[in-house]
Chimera marker file (.cmm) of the C-alpha trace (Angstrom):
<marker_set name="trace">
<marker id="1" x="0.000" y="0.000" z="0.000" r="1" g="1" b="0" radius="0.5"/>
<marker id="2" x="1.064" y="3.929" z="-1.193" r="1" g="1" b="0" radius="0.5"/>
<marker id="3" x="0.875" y="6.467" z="1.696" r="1" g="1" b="0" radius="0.5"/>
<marker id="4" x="1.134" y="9.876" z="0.925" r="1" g="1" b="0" radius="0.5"/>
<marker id="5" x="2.762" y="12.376" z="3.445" r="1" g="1" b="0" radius="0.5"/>
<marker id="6" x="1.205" y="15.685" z="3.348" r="1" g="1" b="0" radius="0.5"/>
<marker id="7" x="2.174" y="18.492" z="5.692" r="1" g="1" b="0" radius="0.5"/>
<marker id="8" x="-0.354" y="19.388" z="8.141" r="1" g="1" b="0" radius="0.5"/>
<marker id="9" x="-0.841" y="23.552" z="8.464" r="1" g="1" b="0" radius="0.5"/>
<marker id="10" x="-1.679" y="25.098" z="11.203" r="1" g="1" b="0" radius="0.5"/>
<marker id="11" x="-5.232" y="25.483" z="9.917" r="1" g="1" b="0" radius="0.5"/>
<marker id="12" x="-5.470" y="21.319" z="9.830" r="1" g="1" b="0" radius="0.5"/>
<marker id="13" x="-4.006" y="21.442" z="13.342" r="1" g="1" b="0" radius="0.5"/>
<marker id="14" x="-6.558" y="23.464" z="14.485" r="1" g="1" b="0" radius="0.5"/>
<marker id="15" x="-8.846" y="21.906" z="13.129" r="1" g="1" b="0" radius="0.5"/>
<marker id="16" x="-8.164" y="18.674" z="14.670" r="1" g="1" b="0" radius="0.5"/>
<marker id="17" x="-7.609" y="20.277" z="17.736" r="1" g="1" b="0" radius="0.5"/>
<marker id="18" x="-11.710" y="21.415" z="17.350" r="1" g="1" b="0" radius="0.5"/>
<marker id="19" x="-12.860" y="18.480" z="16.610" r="1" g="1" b="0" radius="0.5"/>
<marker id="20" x="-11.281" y="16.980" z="19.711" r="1" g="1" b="0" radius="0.5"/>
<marker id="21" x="-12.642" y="19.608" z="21.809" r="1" g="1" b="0" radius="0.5"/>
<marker id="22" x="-15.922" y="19.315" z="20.522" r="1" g="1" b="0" radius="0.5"/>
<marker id="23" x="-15.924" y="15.469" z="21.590" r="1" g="1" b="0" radius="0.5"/>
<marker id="24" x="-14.771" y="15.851" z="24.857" r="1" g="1" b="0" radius="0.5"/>
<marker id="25" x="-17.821" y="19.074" z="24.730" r="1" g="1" b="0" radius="0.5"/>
<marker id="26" x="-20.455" y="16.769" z="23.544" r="1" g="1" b="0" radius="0.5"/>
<marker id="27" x="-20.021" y="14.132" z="26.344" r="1" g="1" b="0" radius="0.5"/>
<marker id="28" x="-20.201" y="17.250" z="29.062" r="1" g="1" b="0" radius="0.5"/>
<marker id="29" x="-23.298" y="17.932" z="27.534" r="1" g="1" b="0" radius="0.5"/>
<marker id="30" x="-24.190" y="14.237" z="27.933" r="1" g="1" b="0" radius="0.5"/>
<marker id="31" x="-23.652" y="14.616" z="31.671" r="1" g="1" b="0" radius="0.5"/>
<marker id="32" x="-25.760" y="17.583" z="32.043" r="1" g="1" b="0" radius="0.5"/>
<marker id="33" x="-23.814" y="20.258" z="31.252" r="1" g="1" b="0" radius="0.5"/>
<marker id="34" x="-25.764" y="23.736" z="29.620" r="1" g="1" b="0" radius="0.5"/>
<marker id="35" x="-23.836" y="25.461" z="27.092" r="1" g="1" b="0" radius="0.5"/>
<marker id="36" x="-24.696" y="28.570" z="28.624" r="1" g="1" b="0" radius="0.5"/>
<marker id="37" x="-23.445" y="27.950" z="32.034" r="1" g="1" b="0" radius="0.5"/>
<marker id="38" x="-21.079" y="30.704" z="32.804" r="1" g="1" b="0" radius="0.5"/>
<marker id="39" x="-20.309" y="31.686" z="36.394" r="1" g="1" b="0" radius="0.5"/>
<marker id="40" x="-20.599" y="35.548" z="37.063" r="1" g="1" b="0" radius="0.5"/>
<marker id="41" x="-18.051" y="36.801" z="39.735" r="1" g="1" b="0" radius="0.5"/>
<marker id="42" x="-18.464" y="40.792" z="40.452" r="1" g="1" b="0" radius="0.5"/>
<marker id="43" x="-14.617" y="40.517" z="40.261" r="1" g="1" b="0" radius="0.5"/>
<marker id="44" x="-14.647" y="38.475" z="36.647" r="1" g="1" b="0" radius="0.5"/>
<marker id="45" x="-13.652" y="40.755" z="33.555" r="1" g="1" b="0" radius="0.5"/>
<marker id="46" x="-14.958" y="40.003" z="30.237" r="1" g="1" b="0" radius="0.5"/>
<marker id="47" x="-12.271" y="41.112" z="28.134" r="1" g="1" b="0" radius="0.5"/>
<marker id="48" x="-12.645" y="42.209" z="24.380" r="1" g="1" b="0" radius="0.5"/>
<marker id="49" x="-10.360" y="43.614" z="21.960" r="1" g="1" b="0" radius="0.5"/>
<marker id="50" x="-11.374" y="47.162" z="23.004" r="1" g="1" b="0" radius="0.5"/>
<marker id="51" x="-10.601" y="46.898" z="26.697" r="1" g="1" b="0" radius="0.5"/>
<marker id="52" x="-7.590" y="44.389" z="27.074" r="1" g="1" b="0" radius="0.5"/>
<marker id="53" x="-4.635" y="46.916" z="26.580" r="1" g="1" b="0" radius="0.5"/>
<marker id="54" x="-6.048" y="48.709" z="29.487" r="1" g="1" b="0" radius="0.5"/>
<marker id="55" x="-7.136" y="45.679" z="31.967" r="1" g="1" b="0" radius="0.5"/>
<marker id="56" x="-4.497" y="43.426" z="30.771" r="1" g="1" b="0" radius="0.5"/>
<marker id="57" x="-1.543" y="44.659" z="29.169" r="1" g="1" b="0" radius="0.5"/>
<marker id="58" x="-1.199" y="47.772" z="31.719" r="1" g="1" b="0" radius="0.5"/>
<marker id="59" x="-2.218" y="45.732" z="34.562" r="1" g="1" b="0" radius="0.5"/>
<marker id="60" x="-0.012" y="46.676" z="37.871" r="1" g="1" b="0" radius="0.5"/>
<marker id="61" x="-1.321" y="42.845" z="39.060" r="1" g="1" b="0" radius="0.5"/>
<marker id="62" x="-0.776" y="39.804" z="37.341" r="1" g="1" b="0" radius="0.5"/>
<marker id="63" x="-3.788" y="39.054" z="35.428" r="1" g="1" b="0" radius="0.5"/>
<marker id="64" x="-4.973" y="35.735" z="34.834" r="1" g="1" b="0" radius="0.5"/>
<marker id="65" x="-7.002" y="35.365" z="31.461" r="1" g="1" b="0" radius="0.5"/>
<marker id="66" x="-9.162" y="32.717" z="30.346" r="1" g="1" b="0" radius="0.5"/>
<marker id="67" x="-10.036" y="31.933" z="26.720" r="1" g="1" b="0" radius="0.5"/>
<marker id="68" x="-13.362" y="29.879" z="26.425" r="1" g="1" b="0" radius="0.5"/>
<marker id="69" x="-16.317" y="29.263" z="24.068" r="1" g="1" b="0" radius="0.5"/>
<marker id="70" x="-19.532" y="28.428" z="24.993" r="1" g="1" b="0" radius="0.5"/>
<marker id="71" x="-19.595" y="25.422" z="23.438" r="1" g="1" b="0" radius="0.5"/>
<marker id="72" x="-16.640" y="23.909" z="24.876" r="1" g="1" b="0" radius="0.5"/>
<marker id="73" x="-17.497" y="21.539" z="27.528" r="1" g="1" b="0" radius="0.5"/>
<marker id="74" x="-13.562" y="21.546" z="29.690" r="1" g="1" b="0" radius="0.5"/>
<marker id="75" x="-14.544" y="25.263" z="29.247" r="1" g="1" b="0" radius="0.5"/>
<marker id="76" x="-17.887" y="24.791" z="31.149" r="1" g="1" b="0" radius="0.5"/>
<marker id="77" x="-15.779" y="22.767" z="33.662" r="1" g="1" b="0" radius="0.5"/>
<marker id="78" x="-13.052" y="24.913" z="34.726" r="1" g="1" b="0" radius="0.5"/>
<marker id="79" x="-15.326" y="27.933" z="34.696" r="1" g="1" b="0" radius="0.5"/>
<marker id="80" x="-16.557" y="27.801" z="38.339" r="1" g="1" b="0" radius="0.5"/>
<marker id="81" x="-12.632" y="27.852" z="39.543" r="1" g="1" b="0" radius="0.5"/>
<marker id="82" x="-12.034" y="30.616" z="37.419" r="1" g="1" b="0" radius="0.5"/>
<marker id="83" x="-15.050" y="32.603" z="39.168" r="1" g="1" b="0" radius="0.5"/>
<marker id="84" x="-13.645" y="31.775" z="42.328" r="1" g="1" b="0" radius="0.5"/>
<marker id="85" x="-10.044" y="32.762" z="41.792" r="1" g="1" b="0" radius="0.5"/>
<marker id="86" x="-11.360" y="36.278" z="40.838" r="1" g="1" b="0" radius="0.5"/>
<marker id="87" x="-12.932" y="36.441" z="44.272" r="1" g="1" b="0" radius="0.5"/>
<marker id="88" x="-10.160" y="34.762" z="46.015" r="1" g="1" b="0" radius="0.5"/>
<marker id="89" x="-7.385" y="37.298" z="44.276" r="1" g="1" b="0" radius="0.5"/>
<marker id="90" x="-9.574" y="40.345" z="44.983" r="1" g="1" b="0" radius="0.5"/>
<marker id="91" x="-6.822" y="42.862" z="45.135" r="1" g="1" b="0" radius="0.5"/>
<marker id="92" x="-4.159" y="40.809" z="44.140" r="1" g="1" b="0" radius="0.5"/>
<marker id="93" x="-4.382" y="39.486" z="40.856" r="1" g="1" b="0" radius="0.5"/>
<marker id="94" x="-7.226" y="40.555" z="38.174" r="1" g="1" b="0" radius="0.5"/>
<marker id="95" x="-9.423" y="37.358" z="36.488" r="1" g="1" b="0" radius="0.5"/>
<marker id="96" x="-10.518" y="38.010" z="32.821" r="1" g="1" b="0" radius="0.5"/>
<marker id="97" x="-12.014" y="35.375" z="30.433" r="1" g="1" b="0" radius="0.5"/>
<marker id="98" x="-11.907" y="35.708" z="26.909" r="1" g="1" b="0" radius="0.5"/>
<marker id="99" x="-14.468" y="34.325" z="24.515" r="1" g="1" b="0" radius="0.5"/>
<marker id="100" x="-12.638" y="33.252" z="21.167" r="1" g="1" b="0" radius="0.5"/>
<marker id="101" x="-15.504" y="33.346" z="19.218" r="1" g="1" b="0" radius="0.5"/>
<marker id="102" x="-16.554" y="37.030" z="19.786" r="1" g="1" b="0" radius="0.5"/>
<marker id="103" x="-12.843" y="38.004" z="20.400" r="1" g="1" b="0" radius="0.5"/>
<marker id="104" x="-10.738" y="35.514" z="17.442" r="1" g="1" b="0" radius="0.5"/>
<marker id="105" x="-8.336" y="38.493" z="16.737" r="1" g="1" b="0" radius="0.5"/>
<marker id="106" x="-7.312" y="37.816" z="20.849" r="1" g="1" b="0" radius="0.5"/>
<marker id="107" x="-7.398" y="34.317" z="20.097" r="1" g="1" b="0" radius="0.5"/>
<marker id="108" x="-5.327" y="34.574" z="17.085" r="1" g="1" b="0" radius="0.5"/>
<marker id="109" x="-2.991" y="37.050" z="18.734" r="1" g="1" b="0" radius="0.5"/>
<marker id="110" x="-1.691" y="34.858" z="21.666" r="1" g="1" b="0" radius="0.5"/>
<marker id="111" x="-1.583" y="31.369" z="19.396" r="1" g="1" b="0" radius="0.5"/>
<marker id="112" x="-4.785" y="29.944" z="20.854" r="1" g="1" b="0" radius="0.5"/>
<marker id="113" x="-4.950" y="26.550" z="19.092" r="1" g="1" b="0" radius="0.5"/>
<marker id="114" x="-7.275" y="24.789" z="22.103" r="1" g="1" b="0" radius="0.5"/>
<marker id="115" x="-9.189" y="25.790" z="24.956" r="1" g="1" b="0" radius="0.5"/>
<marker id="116" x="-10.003" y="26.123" z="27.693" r="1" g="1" b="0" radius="0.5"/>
<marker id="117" x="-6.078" y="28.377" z="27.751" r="1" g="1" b="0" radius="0.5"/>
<marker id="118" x="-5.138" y="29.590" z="31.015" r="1" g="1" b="0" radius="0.5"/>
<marker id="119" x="-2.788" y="32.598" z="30.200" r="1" g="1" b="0" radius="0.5"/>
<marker id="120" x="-1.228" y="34.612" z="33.176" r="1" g="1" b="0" radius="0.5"/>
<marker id="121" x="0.302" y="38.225" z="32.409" r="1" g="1" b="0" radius="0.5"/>
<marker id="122" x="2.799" y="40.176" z="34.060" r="1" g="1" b="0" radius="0.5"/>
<marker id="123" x="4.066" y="43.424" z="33.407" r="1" g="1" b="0" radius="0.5"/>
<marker id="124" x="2.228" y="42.960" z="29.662" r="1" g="1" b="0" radius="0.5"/>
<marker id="125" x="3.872" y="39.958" z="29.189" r="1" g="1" b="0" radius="0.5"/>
<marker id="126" x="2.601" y="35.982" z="29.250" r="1" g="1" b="0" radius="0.5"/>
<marker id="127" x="4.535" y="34.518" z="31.759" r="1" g="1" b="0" radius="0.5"/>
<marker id="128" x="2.494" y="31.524" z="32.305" r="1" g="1" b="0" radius="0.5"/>
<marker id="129" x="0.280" y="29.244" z="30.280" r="1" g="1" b="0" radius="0.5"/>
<marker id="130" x="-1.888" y="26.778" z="31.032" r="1" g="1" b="0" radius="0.5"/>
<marker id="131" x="-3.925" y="24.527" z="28.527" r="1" g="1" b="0" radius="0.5"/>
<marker id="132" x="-7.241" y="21.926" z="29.217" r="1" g="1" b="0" radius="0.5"/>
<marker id="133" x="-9.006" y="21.709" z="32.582" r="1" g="1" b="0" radius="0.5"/>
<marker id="134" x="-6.576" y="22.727" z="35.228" r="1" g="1" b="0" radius="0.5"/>
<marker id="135" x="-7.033" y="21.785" z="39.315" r="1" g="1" b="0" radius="0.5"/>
<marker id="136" x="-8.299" y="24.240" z="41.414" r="1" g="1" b="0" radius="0.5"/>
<marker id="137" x="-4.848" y="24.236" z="43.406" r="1" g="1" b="0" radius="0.5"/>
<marker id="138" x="-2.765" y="24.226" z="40.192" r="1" g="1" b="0" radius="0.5"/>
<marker id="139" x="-4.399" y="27.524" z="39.278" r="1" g="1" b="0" radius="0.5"/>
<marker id="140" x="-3.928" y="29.295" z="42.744" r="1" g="1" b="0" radius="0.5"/>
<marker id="141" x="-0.529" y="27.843" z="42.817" r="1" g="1" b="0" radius="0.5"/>
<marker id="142" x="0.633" y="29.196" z="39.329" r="1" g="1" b="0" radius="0.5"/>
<marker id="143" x="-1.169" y="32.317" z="40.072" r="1" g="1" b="0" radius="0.5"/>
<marker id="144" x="0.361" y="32.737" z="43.542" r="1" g="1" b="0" radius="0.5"/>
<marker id="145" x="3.825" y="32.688" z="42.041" r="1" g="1" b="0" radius="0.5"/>
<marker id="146" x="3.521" y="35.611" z="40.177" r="1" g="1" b="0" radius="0.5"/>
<marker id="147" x="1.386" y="37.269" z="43.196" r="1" g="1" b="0" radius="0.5"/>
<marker id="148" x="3.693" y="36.020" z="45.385" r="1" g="1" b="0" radius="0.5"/>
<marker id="149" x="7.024" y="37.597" z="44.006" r="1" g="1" b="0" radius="0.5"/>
<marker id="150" x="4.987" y="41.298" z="43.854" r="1" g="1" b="0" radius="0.5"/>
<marker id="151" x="3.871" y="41.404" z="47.395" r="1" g="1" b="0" radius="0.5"/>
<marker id="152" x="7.680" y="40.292" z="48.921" r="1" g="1" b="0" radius="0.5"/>
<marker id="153" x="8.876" y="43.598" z="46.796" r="1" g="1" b="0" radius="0.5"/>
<marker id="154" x="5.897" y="45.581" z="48.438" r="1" g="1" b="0" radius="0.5"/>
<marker id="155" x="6.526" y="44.680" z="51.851" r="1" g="1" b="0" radius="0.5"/>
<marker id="156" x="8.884" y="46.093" z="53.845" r="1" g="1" b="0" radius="0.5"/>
<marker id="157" x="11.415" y="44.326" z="55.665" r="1" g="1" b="0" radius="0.5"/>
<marker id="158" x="10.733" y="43.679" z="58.816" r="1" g="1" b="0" radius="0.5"/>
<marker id="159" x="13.390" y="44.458" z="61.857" r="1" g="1" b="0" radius="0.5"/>
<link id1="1" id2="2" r="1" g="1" b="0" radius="0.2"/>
<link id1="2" id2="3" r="1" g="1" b="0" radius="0.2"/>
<link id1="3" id2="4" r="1" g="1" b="0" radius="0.2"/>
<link id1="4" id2="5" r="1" g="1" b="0" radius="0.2"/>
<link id1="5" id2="6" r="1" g="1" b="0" radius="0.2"/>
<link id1="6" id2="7" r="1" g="1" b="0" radius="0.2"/>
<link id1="7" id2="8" r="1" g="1" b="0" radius="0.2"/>
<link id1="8" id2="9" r="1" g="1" b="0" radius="0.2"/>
<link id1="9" id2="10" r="1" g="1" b="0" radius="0.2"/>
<link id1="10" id2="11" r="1" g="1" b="0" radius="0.2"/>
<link id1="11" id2="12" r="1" g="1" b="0" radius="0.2"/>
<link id1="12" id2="13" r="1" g="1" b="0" radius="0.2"/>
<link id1="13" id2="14" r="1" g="1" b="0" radius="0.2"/>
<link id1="14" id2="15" r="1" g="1" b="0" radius="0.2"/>
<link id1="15" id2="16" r="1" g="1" b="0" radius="0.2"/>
<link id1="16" id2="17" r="1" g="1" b="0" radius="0.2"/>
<link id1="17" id2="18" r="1" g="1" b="0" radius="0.2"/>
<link id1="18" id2="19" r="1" g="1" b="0" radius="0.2"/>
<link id1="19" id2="20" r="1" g="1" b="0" radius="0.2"/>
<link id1="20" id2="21" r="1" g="1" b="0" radius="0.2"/>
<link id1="21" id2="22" r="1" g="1" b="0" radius="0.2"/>
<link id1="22" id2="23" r="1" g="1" b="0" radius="0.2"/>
<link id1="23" id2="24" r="1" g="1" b="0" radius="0.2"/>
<link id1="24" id2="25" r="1" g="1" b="0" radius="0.2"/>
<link id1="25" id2="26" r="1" g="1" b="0" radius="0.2"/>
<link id1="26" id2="27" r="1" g="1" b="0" radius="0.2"/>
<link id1="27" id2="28" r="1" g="1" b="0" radius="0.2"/>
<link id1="28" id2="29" r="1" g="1" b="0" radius="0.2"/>
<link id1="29" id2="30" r="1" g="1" b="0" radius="0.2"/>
<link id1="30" id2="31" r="1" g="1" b="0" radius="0.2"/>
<link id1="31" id2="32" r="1" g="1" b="0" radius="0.2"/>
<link id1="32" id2="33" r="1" g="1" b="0" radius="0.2"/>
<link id1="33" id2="34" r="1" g="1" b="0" radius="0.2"/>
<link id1="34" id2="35" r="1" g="1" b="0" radius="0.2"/>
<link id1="35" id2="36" r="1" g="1" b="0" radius="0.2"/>
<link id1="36" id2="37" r="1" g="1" b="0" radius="0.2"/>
<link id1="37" id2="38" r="1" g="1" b="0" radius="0.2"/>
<link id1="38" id2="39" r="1" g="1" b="0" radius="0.2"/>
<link id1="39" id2="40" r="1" g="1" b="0" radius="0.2"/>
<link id1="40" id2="41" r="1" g="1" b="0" radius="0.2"/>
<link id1="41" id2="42" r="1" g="1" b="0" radius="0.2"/>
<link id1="42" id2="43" r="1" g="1" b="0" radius="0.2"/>
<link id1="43" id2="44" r="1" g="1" b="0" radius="0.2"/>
<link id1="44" id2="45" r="1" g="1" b="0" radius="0.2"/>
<link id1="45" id2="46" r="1" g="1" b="0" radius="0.2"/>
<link id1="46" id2="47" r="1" g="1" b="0" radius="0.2"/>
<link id1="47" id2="48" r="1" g="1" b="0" radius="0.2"/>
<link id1="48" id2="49" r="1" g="1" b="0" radius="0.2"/>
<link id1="49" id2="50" r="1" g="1" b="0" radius="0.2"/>
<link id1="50" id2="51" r="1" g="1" b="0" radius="0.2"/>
<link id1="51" id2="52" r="1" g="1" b="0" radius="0.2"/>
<link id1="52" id2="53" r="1" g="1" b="0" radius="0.2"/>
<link id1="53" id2="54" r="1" g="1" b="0" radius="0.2"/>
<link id1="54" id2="55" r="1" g="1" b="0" radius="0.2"/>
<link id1="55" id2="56" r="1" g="1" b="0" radius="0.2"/>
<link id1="56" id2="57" r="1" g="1" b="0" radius="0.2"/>
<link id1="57" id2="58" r="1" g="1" b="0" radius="0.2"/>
<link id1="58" id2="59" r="1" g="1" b="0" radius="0.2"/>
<link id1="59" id2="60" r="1" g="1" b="0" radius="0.2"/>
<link id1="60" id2="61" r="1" g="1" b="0" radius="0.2"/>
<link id1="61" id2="62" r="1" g="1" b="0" radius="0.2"/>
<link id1="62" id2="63" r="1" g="1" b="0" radius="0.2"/>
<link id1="63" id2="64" r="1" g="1" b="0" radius="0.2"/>
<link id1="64" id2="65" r="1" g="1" b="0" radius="0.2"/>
<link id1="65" id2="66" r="1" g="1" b="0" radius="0.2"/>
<link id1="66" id2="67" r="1" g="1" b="0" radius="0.2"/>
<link id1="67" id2="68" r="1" g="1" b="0" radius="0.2"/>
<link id1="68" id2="69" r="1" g="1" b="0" radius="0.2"/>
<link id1="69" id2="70" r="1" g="1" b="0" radius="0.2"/>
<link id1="70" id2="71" r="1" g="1" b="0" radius="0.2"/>
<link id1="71" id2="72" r="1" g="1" b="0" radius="0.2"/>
<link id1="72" id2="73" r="1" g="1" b="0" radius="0.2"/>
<link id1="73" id2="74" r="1" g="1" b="0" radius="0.2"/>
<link id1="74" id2="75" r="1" g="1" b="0" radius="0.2"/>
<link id1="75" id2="76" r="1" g="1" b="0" radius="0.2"/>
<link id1="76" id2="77" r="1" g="1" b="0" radius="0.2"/>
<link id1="77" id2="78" r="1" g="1" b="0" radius="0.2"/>
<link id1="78" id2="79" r="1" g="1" b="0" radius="0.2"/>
<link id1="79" id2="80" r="1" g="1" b="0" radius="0.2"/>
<link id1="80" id2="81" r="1" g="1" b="0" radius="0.2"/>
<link id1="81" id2="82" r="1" g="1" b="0" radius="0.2"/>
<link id1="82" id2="83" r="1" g="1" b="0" radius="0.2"/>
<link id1="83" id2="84" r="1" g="1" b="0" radius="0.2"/>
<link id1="84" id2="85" r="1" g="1" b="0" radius="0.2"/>
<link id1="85" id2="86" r="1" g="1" b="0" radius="0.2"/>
<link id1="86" id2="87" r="1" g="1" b="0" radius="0.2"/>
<link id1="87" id2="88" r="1" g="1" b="0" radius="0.2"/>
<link id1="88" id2="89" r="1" g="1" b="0" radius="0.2"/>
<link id1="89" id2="90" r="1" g="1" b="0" radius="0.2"/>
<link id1="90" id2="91" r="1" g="1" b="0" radius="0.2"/>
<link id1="91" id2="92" r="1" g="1" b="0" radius="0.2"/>
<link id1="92" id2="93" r="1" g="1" b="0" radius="0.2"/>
<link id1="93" id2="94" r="1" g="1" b="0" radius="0.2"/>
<link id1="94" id2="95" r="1" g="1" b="0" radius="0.2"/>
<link id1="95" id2="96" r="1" g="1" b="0" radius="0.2"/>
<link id1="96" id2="97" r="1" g="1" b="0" radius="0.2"/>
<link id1="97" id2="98" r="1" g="1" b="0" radius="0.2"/>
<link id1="98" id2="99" r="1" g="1" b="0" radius="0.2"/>
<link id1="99" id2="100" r="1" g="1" b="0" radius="0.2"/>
<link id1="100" id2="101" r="1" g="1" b="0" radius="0.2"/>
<link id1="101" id2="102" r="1" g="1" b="0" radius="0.2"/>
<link id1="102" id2="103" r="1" g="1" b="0" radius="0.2"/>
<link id1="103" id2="104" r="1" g="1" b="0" radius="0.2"/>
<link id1="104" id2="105" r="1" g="1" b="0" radius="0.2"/>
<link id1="105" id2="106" r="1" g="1" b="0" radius="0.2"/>
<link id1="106" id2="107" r="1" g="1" b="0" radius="0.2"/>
<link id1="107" id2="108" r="1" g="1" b="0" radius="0.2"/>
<link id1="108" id2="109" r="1" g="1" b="0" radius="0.2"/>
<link id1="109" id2="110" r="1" g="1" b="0" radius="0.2"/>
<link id1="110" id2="111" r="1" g="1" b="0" radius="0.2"/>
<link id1="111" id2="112" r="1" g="1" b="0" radius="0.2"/>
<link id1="112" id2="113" r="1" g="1" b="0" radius="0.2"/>
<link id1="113" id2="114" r="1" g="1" b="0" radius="0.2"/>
<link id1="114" id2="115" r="1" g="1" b="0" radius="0.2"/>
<link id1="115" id2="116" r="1" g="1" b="0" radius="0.2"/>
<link id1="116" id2="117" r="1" g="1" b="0" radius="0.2"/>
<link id1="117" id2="118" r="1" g="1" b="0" radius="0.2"/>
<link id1="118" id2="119" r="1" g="1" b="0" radius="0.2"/>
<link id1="119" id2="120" r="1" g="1" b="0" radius="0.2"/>
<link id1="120" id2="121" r="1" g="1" b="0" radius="0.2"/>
<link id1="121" id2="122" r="1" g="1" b="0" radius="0.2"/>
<link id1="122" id2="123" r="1" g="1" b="0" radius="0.2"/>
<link id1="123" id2="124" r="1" g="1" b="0" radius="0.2"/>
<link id1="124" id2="125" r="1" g="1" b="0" radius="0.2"/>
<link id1="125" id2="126" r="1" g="1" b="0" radius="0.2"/>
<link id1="126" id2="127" r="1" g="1" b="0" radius="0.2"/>
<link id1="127" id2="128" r="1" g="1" b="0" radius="0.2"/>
<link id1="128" id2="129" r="1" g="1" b="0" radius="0.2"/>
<link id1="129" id2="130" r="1" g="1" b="0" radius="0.2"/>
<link id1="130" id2="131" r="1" g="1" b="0" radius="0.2"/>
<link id1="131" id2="132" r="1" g="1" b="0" radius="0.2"/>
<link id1="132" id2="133" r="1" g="1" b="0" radius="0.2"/>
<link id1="133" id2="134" r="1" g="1" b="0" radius="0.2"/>
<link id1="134" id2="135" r="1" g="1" b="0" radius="0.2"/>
<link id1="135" id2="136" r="1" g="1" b="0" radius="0.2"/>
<link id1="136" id2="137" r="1" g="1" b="0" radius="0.2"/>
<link id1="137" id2="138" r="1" g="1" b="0" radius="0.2"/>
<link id1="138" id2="139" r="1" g="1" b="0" radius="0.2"/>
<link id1="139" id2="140" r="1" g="1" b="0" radius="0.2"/>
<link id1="140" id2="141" r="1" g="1" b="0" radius="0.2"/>
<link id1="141" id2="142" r="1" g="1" b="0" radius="0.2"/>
<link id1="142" id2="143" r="1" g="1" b="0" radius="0.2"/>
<link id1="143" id2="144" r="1" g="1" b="0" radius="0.2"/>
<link id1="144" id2="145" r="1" g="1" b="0" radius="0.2"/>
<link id1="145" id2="146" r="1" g="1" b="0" radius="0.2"/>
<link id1="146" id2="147" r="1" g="1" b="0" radius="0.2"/>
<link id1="147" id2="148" r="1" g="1" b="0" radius="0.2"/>
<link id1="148" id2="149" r="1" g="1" b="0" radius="0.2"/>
<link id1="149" id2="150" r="1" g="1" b="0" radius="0.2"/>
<link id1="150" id2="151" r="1" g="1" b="0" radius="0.2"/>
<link id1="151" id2="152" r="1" g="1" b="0" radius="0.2"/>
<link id1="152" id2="153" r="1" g="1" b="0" radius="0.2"/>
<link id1="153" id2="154" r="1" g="1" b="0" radius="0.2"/>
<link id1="154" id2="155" r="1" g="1" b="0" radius="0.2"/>
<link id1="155" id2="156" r="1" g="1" b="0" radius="0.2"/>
<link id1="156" id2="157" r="1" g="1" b="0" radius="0.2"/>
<link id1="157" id2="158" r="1" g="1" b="0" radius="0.2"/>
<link id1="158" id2="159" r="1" g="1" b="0" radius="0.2"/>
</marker_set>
C-alpha cells in the first residue's frame, strides 16, 4: 500500500484540535452540562479587543485570562474555579475570560490553538500558560507565584 505524506498547516491542526474539543464538549453535555453555564463573579472581567490593553496589558497585578467558548465543555468545567479565583485574588491578581468566538483576533494574537487556555500576564507579558481543565490548586498555585514575588517587593522588611 502507497501512503502519501502531506504536511499538516496550522489550519489542519486546528482543526483537529476542534474536533477533539468538541468530543470531549459533547459528552459534558451528555452529563448535564448547559452550554450557557457561565459563572458571574463581580470581580470576573470580560475582556474584548477594546478593553484588554487597558485591563491586561497595563495591569499593575498579574492578570490571569481565560479563553473559552460556549460550546466547549472543559470550558464549562473549569469555569466555576475561574469565578472563584477572581474572588479569592480580589486585590491581588485581576481574572478576565476571553471568549474566542466574539474576540478571534485575541485568540489569534496569543496562538490559541485549544481551549479552555489559562494565560497569566505580568508586566504585559505571558509569563504563564496553562492549557485543558486545570485543578483548582494548580491555578492558585501558578497564580500565587507571580502574586507572590509582587507582594515580597511591596513589603517592607521587617526588623
Amino acid at each position: 500500500m502507497n501512503l502519501i505524506r502531506t504536511p499538516v498547516g496550522p489550519s489542519a491542526m486546528n482543526a483537529v484540535a476542534f474536533a477533539a474539543i468538541l468530543c470531549l464538549a459533547s459528552a459534558c453535555d451528555k452529563q448535564g452540562g448547559n452550554a450557557d453555564a457561565h459563572p458571574e463573579s463581580k470581580n470576573l472581567v470580560t475582556l474584548t479587543q477594546d478593553n484588554f490593553k487597558t485591563e491586561v496589558l497595563s495591569s499593575s497585578q498579574p492578570v490571569l485570562v481565560d479563553f473559552w467558548a460556549t460550546w466547549c465543555g472543559p470550558c464549562k468545567m473549569v469555569a466555576p474555579t475561574v469565578a472563584e479565583l477572581a474572588n479569592e485574588f480580589e486585590g491581588k491578581a485581576k481574572v478576565g475570560k476571553v471568549d474566542v468566538d466574539k474576540e478571534g483576533s485575541l485568540a489569534q494574537e496569543y496562538n490559541i490553538s485549544a481551549i479552555p487556555a489559562l494565560l497569566i500576564f505580568k508586566n504585559g507579558k505571558v509569563v504563564e500558560q496553562l492549557v485543558g481543565v486545570r485543578s483548582k490548586e494548580d491555578l492558585k498555585a501558578a497564580l500565587n507565584k507571580h502574586v507572590g514575588a509582587d507582594a515580597a517587593k511591596a513589603a517592607p522588611a521587617k526588623s
